[in-house]
C-alpha positions as CSV (number, residue, x, y, z in Angstrom):
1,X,0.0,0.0,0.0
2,X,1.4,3.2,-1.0
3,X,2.6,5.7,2.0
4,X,0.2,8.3,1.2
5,X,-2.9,5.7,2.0
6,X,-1.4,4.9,5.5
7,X,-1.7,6.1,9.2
8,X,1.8,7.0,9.9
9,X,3.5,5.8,13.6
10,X,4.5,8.5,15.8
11,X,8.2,9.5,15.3
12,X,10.7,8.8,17.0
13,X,13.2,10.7,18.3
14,X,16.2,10.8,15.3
15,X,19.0,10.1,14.5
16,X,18.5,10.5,11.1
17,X,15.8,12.5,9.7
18,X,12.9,11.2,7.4
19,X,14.0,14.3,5.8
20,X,17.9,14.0,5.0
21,X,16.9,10.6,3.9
22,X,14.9,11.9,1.4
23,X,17.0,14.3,0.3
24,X,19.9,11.9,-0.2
25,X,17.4,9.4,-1.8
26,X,16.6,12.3,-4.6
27,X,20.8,13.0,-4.9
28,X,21.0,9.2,-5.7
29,X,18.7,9.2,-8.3
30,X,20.4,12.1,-9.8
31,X,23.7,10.7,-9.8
32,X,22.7,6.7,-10.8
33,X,19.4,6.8,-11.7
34,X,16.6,4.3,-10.8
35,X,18.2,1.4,-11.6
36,X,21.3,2.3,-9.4
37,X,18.9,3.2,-6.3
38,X,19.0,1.0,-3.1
39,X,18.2,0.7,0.4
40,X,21.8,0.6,1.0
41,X,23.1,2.6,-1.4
42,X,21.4,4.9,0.5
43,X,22.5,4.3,3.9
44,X,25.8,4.6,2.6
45,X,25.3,7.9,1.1
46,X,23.6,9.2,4.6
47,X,26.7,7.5,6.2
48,X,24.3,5.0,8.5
49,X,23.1,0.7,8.5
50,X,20.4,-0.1,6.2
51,X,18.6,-1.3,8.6
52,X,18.5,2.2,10.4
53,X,16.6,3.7,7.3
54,X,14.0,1.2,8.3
55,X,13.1,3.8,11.4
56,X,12.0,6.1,8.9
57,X,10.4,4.5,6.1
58,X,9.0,1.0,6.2
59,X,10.2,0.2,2.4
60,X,12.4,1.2,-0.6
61,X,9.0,2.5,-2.7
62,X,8.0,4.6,0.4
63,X,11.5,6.3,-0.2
64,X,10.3,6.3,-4.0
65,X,7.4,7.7,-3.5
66,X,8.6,10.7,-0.8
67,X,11.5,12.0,-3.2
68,X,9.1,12.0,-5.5
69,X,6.5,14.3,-4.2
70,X,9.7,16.0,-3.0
71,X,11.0,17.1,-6.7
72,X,7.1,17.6,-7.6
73,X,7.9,20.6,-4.7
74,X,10.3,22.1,-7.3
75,X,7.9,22.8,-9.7
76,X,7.0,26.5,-8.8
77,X,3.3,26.7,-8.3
78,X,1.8,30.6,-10.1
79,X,2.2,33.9,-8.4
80,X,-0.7,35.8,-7.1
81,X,-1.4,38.0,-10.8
82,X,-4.2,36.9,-12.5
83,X,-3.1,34.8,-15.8
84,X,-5.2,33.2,-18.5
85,X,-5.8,29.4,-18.0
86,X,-4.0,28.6,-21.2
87,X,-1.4,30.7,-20.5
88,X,-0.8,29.7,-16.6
89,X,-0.8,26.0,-17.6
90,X,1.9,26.6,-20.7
91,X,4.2,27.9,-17.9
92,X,3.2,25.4,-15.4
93,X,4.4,22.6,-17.7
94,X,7.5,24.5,-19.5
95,X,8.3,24.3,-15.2
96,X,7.7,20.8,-15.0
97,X,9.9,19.5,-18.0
98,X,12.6,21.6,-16.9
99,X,12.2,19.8,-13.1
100,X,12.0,16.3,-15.3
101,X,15.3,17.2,-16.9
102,X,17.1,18.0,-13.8
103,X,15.8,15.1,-12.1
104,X,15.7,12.8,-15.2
105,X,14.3,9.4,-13.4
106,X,11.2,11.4,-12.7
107,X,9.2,10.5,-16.2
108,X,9.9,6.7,-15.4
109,X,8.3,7.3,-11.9
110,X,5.3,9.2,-12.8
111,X,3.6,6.3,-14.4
112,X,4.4,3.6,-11.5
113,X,3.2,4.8,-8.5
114,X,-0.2,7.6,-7.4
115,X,0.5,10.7,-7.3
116,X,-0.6,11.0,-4.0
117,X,1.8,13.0,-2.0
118,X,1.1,16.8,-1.0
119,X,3.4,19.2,-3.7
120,X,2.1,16.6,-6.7
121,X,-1.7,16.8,-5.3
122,X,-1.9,20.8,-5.1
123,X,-0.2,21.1,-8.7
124,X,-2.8,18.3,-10.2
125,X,-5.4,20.6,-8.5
126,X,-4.1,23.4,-10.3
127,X,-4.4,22.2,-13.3
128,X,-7.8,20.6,-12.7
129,X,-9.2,24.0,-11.2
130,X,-7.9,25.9,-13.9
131,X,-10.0,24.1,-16.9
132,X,-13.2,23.8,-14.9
133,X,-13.0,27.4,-14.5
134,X,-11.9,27.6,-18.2
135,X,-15.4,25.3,-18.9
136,X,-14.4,21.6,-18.7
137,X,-15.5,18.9,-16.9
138,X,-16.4,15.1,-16.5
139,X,-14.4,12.8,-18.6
140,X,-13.4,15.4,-21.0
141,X,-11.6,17.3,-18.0
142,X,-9.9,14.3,-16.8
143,X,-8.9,13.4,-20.4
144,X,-7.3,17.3,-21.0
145,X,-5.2,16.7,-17.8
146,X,-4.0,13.6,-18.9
147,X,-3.0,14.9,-22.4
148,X,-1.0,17.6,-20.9
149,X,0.6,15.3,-18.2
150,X,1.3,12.4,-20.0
151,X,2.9,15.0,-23.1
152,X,5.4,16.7,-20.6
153,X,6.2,13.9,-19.4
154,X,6.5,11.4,-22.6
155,X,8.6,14.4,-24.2
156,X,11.2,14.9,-21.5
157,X,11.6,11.4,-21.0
158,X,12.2,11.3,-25.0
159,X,14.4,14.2,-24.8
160,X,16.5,13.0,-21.3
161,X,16.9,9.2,-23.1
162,X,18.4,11.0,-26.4
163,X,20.7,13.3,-24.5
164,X,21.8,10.6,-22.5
165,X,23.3,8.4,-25.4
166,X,24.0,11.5,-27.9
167,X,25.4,13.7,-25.5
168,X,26.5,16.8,-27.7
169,X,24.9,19.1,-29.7
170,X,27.1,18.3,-32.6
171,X,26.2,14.3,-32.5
172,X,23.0,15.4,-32.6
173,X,23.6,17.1,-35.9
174,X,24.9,14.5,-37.0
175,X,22.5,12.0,-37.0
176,X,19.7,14.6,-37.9
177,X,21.7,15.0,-41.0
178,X,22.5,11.5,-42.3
179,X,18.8,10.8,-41.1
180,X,17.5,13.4,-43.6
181,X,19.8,11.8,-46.7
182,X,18.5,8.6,-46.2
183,X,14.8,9.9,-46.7
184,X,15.5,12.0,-49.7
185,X,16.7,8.4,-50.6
186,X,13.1,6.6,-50.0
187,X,10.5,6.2,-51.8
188,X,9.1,8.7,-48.4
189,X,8.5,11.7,-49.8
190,X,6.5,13.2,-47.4
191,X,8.7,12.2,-44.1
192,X,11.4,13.6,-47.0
193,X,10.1,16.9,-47.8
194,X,7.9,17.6,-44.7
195,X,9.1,15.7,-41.4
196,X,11.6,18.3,-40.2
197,X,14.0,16.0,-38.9
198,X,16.9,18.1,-39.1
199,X,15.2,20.7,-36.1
200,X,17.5,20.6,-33.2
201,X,15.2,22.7,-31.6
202,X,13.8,21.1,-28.4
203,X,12.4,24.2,-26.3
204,X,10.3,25.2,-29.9
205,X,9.6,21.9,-30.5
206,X,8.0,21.0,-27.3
207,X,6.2,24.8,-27.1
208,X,5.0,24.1,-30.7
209,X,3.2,20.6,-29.4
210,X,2.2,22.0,-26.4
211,X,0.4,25.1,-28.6
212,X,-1.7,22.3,-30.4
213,X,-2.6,20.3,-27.5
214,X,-4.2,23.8,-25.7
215,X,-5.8,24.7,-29.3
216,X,-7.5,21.3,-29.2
217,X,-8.7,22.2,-25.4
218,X,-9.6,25.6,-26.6
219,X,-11.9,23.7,-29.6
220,X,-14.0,21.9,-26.7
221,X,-14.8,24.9,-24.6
């Protein structure tokens, strides 16, 4: 049962902190990624048994699950002006894949596991406030959010994969290039003439999807 459907104990008095863990639980990720997160890797980066984290959190996916919701905290929430929904929820998620590129084993997460905890619940209220207000609702509001949600976070973990093996700028280029010859090559003429695959241009790229996503939005108000 995830940690955010449970009674928690009373603490105890620490040696650690349900906090520090955390924070050095999100620092691992960072550094090896999910597949390189343990219990005691962990304790060893908080300098303390594996057993002692135990004191804290009852299991490896409650640590999961808490660092997490902590990252979700990154993801500035609006300012008191007043902003247009479209225009509130552009910047919301521009915010949210720059957090998923810092901390790129957030995508993988996202889908494994409710988003349950406190900083993810008031941002998906946010979001859900913002396009009832704007007109939406039932199954068409819940669809909306998940279009937005599952674009942010399908396109950074896209982006965060390819940077990963490409690594420069230049590589990039490179493939982009010698993927464009070999279409003019096909029989493709349309991926040839009209796919754009030489556009290293992430930030317009993902502002340009984004745009249609909120036009098709708009179209059901």
């Amino acid at each position: 049962m995830s940690i955010w459907f449970r009674e928690e104990e009373p603490a105890r008095k620490p040696r650690l902190t349900r906090e520090r863990i955390v924070a050095a639980a999100v620092g691992l990720l960072d550094a090896e990624g999910l597949a390189g997160f343990s219990m005691r890797a962990l304790a060893a980066r908080v300098g303390a048994g594996t057993m002692s984290l135990y004191e804290y959190v009852r299991t490896r996916e409650d640590v999961l699950d808490l660092a997490l919701d902590e990252v979700f905290g990154e993801i500035d929430l609006p300012g008191p002006e007043s902003l247009p929904w479209r225009e509130l929820l552009a910047r919301q998620l521009a915010r949210s894949r720059a957090v998923m590129r810092r901390h790129p084993w957030v995508p993988g997460l996202t889908a494994t596991r409710p988003l349950a905890g406190p900083n993810a619940l008031a941002r998906a209220e946010l979001f859900h406030a913002e396009l009832a207000r704007a007109g939406l609702s039932g199954p068409a509001l819940s669809a909306a959010v998940g279009a937005l949600s599952f674009y942010v976070s399908g396109f950074t973990a896209a982006e965060n994969t390819w940077w990963a093996l490409v690594r420069t700028p230049e590589a990039d280029a490179d493939i982009r290039a010698g993927l464009q010859r070999h279409l003019e090559r096909t029989a493709h003429t349309t991926l040839a003439t009209s796919a754009d695959v030489e556009n290293q241009d992430f930030d317009g790229q993902f502002a340009l999807g984004l745009d249609v996503i909120l036009d098709g939005i708009e179209a059901r108000l």
